[in-house]
N, C-alpha and C positions, 0 to 999 in steps of 0.2 A: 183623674186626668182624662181631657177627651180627647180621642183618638180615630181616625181614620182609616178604612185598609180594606181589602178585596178580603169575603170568609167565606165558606164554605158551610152552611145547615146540615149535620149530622140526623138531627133527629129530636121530637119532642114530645111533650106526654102532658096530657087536661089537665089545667089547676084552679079549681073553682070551677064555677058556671061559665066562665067567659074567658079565662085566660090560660094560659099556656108557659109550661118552660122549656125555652130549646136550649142544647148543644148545640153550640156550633165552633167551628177551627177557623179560628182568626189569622190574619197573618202575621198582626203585631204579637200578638200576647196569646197565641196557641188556643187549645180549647178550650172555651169559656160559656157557663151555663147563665140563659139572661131570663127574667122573666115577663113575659108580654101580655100586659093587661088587654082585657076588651077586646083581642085578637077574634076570637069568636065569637062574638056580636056581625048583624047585619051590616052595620053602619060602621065597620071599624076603619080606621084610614089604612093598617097594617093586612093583608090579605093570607089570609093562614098559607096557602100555595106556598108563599115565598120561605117558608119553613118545610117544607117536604126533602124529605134525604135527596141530597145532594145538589141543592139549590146551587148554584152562585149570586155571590150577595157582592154589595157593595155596602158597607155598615159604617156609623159613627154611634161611639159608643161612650159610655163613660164607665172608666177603667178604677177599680176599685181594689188591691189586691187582700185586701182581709176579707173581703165577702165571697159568700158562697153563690149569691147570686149576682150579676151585674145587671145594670142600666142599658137598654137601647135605645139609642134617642130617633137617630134615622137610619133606613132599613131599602136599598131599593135590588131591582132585579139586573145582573150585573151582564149577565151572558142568557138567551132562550135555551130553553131543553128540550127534547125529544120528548114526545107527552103519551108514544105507546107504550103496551105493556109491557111489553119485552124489554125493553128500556128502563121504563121503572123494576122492573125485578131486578136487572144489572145493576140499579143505583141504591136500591136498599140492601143488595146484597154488602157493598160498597160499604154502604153507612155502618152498616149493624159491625162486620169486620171492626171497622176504624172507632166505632164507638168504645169496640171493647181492647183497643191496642195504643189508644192515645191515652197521653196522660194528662191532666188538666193542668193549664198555665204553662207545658215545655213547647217555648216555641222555636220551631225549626225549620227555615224559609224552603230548603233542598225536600222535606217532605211535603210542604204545602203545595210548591210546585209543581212536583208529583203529582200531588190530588186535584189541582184545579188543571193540569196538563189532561191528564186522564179522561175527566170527568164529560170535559169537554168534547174528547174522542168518542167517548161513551154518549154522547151526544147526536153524534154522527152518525151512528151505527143502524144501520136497517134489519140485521138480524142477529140473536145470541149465537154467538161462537160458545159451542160446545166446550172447549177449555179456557171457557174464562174465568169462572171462579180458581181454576188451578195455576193459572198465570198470572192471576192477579197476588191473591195470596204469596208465590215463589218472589213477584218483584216485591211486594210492599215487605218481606220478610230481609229483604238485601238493605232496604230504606231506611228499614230499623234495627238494624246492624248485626242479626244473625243470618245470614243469606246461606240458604236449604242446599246442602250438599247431602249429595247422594248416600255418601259413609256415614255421616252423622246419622240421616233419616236411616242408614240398615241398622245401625247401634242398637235404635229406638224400637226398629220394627224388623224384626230377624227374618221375614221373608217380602221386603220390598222390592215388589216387581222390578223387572228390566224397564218395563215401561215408563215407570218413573225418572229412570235415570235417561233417558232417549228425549222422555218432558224436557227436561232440565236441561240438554241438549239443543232440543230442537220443540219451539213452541207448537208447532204447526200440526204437533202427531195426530192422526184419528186412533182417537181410543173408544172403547166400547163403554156402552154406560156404568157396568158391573168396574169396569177397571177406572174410571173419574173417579167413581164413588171409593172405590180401595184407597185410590192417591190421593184423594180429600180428606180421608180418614188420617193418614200418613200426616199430612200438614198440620191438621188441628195437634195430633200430638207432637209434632214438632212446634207448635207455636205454646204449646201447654208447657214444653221442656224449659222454655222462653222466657213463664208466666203471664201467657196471654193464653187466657181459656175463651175457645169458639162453641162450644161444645153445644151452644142451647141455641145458634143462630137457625134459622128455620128457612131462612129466604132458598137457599140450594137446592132445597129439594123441590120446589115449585118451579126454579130457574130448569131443573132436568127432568121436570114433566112437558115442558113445551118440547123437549129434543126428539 
C-alpha cells in the first residue's frame, strides 16, 4: 500500500558500503524501519542529512506490514532545523529516548504531535535549558500513559529529593548539576519500572557538559 504523511527520522546505522537503515515515526503507520540504498554514495538523489535524528520529513512510502524492512520511494525535508550543537545534542538526546520507548508499527497521532510539536520548538531554541532532558522525559512519560508522580517515583527510590517533587510542580526550578543528575537517575528507573530501559543512552552527559 503506498502511503503519504509528515515522519519524523529517529535514527540509522551503515548497511553495506553505501546504504543505510533508518527508523523513522511515521504518522500513518508509527515506527517503521526502511532501507535506503546508495544513500551514501556522492551522487545519491537521497542526502544522508535528511536522516539525522530528528529530521522532519515529508515521506511516501510503500507500506508492507509482514516485513521487517519497508520501501521508501520519496523522501523530502518538511520543516529546517537549527544546525548548532546544542541543538543537535537536544535532538539526539530526543531520538535515542524515543528510539527505545516506541514500539514498532503502534500508531498514535496525540504522540506524533507531541514530537513533531516539540521538535520544532527545539528548533527554535538558542540555548540548552538546563532541565530539559528532565522535562522532557516527565512530559513524554504522561504521553505514554504512565505520568511520573512523585509517590510512585519515592516507592521506587526511598530518598527522592524535594527537588524532584518542586520538578514536577514547577518546570522552571534551578537545580544544581549533582541534583539533574540524581532526578535523571530517578526517571530511568521509573521508565525501567515501565519496561522502557534508558540506561545505556549517552547523549545527557555531553548535553550537562556544555552547562
Amino acid at each position: 500500500m503506498i502511503y503519504q504523511c509528515r515522519s519524523i527520522s529517529l535514527q540509522y546505522m551503515k548497511y553495506s558500503e553505501s546504504s543505510i537503515i533508518v527508523k523513522i515515526l511515521t504518522e500513518k503507520n508509527g515506527v517503521q524501519n526502511f532501507i535506503i540504498k546508495g544513500v551514501r554514495k556522492r551522487r545519491s538523489k537521497n542526502k544522508l542529512g535528511l536522516f539525522e535524528p530528528l529530521t522532519l520529513l515529508e515521506i511516501t512510502a510503500n507500506y508492507r506490514p509482514k516485513n521487517n524492512l519497508q520501501q521508501l520511494k520519496e523522501v523530502s525535508l518538511a520543516v529546517a532545523g537549527n544546525t548548532t550543537i546544542e541543538n543537535k545534542l537536544l535532538k539526539i538526546f530526543i531520538a535515542e529516548v524515543l528510539s527505545k520507548c516506541l514500539l514498532e508499527g503502534k500508531k498514535d497521532p496525540e504522540l506524533f504531535h507531541f514530537i513533531w510539536e516539540l521538535t520544532i520548538k527545539t528548533n527554535l531554541l538558542t540555548a540548552i535549558d538546563k532541565n530539559f532532558p528532565l522535562v522532557f522525559l516527565i512530559n513524554l512519560a504522561e504521553k505514554l500513559g504512565f505520568s511520573a508522580d512523585y509517590n510512585d517515583l519515592s516507592i521506587i527510590n526511598n530518598n527522592s529529593p524535594e527537588n524532584l517533587k518542586i520538578l514536577l510542580d514547577n518546570r522552571n526550578i534551578q537545580l544544581s548539576k549533582e541534583k539533574r543528575k540524581q532526578i535523571l537517575g530517578y526517571l530511568f528507573d521509573y521508565y525501567a519500572l515501565h519496561d522502557h530501559e534508558l540506561l545505556n543512552i549517552k547523549s545527557h552527559v555531553v548535553i550537562e557538559s556544555l552547562n
